[in-house]
C-alpha positions as CSV (number, residue, x, y, z in Angstrom):
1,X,9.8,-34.9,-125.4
2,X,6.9,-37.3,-124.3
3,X,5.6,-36.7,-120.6
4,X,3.0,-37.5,-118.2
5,X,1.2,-35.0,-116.5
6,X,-0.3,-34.8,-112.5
7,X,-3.5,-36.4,-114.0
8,X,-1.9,-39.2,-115.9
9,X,-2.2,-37.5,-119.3
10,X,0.4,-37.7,-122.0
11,X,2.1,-34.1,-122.9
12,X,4.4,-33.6,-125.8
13,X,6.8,-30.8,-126.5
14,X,8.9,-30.0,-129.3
15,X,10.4,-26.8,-128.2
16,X,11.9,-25.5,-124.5
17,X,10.7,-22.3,-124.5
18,X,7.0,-24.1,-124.7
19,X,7.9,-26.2,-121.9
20,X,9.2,-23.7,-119.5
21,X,5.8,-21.6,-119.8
22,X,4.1,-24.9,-119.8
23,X,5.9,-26.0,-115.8
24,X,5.1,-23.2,-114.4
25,X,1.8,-22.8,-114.0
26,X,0.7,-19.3,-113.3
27,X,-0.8,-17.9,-109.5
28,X,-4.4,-18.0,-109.6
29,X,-5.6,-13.8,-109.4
30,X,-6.9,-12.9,-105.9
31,X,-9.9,-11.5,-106.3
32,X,-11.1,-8.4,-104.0
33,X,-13.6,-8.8,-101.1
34,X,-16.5,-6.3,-101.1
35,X,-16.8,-5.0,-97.9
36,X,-19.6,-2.8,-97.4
37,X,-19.3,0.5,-96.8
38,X,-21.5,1.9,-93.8
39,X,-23.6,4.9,-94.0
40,X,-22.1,7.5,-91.5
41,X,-24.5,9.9,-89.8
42,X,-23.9,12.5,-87.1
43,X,-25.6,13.2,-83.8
44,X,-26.2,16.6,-83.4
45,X,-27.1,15.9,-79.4
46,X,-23.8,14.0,-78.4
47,X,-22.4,16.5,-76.5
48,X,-25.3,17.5,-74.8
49,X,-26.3,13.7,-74.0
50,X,-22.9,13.2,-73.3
51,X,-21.2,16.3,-70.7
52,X,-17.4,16.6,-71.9
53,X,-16.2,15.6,-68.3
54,X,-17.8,12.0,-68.7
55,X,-15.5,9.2,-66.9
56,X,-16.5,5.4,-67.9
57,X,-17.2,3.8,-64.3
58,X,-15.4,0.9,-63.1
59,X,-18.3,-0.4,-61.9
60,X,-21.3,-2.4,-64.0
61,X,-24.6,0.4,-63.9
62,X,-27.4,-1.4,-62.8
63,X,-29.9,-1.6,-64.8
64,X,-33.4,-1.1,-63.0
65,X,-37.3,-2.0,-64.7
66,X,-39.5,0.6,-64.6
67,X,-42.3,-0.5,-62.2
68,X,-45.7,-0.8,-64.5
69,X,-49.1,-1.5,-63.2
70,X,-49.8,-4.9,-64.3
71,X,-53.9,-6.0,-64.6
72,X,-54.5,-9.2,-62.4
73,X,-55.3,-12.1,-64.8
74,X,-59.4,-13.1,-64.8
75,X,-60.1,-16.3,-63.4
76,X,-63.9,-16.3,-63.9
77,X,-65.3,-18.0,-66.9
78,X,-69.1,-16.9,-68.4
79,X,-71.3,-20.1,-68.4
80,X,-74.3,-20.7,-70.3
81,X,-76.9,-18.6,-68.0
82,X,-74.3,-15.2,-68.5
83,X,-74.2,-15.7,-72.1
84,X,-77.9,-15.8,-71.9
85,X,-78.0,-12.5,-69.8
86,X,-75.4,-11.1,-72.1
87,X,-77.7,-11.7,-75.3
88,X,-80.8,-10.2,-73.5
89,X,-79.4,-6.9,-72.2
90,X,-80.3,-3.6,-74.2
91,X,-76.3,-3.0,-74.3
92,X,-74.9,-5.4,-75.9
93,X,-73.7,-4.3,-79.2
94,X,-75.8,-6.6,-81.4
95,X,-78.8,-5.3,-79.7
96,X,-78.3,-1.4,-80.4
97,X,-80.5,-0.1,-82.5
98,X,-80.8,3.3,-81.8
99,X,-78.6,5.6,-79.6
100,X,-80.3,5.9,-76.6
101,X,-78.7,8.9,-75.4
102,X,-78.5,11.0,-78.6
103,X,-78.5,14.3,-76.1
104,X,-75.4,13.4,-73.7
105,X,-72.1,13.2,-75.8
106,X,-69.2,10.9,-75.9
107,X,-69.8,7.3,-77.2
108,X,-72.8,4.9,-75.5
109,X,-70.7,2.7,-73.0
110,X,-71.8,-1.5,-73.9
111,X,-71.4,-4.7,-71.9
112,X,-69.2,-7.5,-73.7
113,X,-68.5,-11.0,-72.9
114,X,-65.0,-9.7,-71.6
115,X,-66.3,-6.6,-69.5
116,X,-69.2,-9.2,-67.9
117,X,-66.2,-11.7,-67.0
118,X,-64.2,-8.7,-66.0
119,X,-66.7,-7.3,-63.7
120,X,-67.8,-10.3,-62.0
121,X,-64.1,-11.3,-61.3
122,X,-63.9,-7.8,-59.5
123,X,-67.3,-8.9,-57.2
124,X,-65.8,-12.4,-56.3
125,X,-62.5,-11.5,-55.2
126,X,-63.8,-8.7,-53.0
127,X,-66.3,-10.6,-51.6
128,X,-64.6,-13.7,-51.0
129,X,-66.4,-16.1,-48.3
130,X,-68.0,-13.3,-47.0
131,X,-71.4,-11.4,-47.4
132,X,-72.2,-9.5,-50.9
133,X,-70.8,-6.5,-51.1
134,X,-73.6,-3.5,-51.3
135,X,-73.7,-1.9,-54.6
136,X,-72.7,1.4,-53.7
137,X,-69.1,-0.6,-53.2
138,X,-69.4,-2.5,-56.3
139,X,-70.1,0.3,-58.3
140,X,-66.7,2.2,-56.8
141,X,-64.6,-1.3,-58.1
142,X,-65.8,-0.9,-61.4
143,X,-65.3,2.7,-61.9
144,X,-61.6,2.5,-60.0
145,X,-61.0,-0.5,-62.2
146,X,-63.0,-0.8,-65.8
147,X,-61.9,2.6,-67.3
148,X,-64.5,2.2,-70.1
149,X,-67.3,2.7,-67.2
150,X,-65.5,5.5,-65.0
151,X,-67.1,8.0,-66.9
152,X,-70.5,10.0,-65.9
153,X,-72.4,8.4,-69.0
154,X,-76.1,8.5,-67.6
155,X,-76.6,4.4,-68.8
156,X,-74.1,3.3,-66.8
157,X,-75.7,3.2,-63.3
158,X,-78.2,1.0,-65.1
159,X,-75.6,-1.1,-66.5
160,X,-74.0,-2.0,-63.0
161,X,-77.0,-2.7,-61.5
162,X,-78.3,-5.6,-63.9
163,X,-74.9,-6.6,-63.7
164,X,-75.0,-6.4,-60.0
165,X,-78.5,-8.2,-59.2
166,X,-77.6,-11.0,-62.3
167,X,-74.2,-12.0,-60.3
168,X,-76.5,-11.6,-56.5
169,X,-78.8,-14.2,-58.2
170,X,-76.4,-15.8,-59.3
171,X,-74.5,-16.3,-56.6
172,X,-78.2,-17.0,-54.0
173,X,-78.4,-19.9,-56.4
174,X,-75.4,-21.7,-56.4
175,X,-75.6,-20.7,-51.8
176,X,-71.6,-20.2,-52.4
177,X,-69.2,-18.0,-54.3
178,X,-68.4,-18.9,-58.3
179,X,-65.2,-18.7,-58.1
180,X,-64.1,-22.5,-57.4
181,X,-61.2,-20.9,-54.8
182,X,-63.7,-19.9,-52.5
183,X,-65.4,-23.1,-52.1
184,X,-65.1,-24.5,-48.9
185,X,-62.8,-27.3,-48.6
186,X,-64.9,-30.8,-49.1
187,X,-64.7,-33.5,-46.1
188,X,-62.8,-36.5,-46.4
189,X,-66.1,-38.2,-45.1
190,X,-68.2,-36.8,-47.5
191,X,-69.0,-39.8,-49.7
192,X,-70.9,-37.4,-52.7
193,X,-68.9,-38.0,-56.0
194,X,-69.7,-34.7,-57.0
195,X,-67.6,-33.3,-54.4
196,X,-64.2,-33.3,-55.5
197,X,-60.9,-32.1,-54.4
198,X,-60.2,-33.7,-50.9
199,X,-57.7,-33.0,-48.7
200,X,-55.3,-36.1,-48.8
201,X,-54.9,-37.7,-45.3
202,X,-51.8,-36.8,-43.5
203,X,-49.3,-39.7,-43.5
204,X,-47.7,-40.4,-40.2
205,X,-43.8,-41.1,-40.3
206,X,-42.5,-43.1,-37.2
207,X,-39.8,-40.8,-36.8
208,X,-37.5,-41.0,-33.5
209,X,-38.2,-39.5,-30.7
210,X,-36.1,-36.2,-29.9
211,X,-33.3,-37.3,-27.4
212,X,-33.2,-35.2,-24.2
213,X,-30.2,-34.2,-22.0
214,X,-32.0,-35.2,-18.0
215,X,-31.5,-37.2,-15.6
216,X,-33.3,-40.3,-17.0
217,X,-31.1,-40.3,-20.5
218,X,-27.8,-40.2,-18.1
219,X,-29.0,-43.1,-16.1
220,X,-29.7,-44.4,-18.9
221,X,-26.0,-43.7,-20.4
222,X,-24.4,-45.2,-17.0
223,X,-26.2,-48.2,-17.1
224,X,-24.9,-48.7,-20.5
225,X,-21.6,-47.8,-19.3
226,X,-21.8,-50.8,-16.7
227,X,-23.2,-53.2,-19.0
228,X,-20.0,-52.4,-21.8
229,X,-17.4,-52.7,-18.8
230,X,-18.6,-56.0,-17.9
231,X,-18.8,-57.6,-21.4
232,X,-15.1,-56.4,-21.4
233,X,-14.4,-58.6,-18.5
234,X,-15.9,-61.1,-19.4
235,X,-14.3,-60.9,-22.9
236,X,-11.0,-61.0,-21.0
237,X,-11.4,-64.0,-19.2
238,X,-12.8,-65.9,-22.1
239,X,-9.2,-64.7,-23.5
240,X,-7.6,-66.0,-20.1
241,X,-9.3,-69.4,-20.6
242,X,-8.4,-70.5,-23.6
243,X,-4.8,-69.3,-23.0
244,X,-5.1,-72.0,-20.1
245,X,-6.4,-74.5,-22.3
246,X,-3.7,-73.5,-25.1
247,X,-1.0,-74.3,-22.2
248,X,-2.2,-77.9,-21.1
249,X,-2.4,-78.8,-24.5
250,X,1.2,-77.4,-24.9
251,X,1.9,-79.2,-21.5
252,X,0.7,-82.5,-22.2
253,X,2.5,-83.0,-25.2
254,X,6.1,-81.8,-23.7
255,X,5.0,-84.5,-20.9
256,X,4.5,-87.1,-23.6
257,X,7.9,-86.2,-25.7
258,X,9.9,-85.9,-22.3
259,X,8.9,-89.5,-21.4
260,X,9.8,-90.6,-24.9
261,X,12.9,-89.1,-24.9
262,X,14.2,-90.5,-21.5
263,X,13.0,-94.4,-23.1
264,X,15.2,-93.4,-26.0
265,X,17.8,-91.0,-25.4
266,X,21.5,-92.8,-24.3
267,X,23.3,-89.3,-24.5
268,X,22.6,-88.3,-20.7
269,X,21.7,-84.4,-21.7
270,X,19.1,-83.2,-19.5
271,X,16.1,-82.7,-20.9
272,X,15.0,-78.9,-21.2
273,X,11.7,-77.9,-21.3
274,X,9.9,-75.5,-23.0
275,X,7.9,-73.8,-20.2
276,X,10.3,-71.6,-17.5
277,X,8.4,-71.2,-13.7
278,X,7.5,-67.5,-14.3
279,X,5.3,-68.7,-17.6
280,X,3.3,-71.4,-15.5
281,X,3.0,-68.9,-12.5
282,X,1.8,-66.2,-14.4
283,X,-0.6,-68.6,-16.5
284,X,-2.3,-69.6,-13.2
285,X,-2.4,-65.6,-11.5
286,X,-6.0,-64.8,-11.8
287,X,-6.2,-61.2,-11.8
288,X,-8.1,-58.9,-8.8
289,X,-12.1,-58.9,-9.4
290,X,-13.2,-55.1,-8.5
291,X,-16.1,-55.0,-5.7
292,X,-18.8,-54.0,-7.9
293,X,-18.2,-56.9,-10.7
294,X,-18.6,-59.7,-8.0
295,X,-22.5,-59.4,-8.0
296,X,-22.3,-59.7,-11.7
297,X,-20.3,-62.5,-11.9
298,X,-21.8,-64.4,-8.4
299,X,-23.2,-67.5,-9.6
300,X,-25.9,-67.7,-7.2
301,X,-27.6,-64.5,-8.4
302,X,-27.7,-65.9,-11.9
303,X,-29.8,-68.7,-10.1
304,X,-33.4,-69.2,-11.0
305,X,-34.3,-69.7,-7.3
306,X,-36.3,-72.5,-6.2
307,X,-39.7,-72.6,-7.1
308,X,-41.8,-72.6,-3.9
309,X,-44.4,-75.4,-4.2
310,X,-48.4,-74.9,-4.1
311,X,-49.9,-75.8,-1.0
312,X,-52.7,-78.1,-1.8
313,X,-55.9,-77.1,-0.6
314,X,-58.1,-79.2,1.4
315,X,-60.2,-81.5,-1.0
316,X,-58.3,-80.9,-3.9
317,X,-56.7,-84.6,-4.3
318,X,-57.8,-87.7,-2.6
319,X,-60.8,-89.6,-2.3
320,X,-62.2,-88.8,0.9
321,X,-61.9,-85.1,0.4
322,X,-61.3,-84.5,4.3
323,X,-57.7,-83.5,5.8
324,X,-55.7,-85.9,6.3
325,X,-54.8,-86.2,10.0
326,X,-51.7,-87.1,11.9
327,X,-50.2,-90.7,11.4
């Protein structure tokens, strides 16, 4: 028996015992997952960590940071004239030579680029705007806060004080403090380029005024009052008018068909009109006027007035430039 297969190829089999092993194709063999195997070790202080009457709370345990002393960052920078102090001192490491205090023990205390920055940070920020610090102060800063020079090393007085005179000399120089927080502020009419950072001029916003609650604002809120009551009126009898004028139109023509239907009309109906006695009369009712609308709506005060005429002054016209005398 000739046959195609799943893939379009020809199979041939001569016996059924063949074919039967052939159809069924066998299960593919699962193969087994390796799953690691953890190492198991034993706490020998579990149940003294963890006391046998131990409940899990309901609650979430609050987790609180312990509270470490954090160093304040250092804003000042060394320039040219403190590297130039730094090279020249008898402590800094490159210039060693020697030990120069083979008799005391514990290591020689240096001055470093960070320890210089460090140190004049400490004098700027407790001085401020204000006058220098004395040196007895200064030297407490840096033994409370440089633990490298808190010790009773016999160089170290010397140390602070070139420190402390470089950073007065410093600081005489410049006439302000180095740190560029302490400056003063610059004016805005200061017209120096050098001077930077000016305050930006204050913008003024035309906001409204703050609304009070006195006498004045409820004046102010009956007069408005007044004012909306008689636009209403006035509204109304615009309304009122051209009603009227509606009417006469309607009028006129029932005037104009009536006539036209008595020239034609041989029937002898009455003719009927549109408009009953009650409409007309209460068309031409003009309602009540209340006391104080009748000053608004008087004519005469709406008047301009008559303009009183200039008396002409003696000389002012004519030729002979005398009064003019009785006729």
């Amino acid at each position: 028996v000739t046959y195609e297969d799943g893939d379009g190829n020809l199979q041939r089999i001569t016996d059924l015992g063949d074919a039967a092993t052939t159809s069924a194709p066998s299960a593919p063999s699962k193969t087994k997952a390796d799953i690691p195997t953890p190492h198991i070790t034993t706490n020998q202080t579990y149940y003294t960590d963890v006391p046998p009457d131990y409940s899990i709370p309901f609650s979430y345990i609050r987790h609180r940071r312990r509270q470490t002393t954090t160093r304040a960052p250092i804003s000042y920078n060394l320039d040219a004239e403190d590297e130039s102090f730094l090279l020249s001192h008898p402590l800094y490491p490159p210039n060693i030579t020697a030990i120069p205090f083979p008799d005391h023990p514990g290591p020689t205390p240096t001055i470093t680029p960070a320890k210089l920055s460090q140190i004049i940070d400490l004098f700027e920020n407790e001085t401020k705007c204000n006058a220098i610090i004395s040196f007895e102060r200064a030297q407490t800063l840096v033994k409370k806060s440089v633990p490298s020079l808190s010790s009773n090393h016999p160089s170290i007085p010397s140390l602070l004080r070139s420190v402390y005179d470089h950073w007065v000399s410093r600081r005489s120089d410049l006439k302000k403090p180095l740190l560029r927080r302490y400056w003063p502020v610059t004016s805005i009419a200061d017209t120096n380029p050098h001077q930077v950072f000016r305050p930006r001029e204050k913008e003024k916003y035309n906001t409204r005024k703050k609304r009070l609650n006195d006498m004045d604002a409820y004046r102010k809120m009956l007069l408005l009052k007044r004012d909306f009551e008689i636009l209403q009126k006035l509204l109304q009898f615009v309304v009122r008018r051209e009603a009227l004028l509606r009417a006469r139109a309607e009028m006129q023509r029932e005037r104009f068909d009536r006539r036209v239907y008595e020239c034609v009309d041989t029937s002898g109906c009455e003719w009927r009109s549109r408009f009953s006695p009650d409409d007309v009369e209460r068309l031409l009712t003009v309602p009540p006027i209340e006391k104080r609308f009748l000053k608004t709506f008087d004519a005469s005060s709406h008047s301009h007035g008559s303009k009183k005429k200039k008396r002409r002054k003696a000389g002012a016209t004519g030729g002979g430039g005398g009064a003019r005398g009785p006729a």
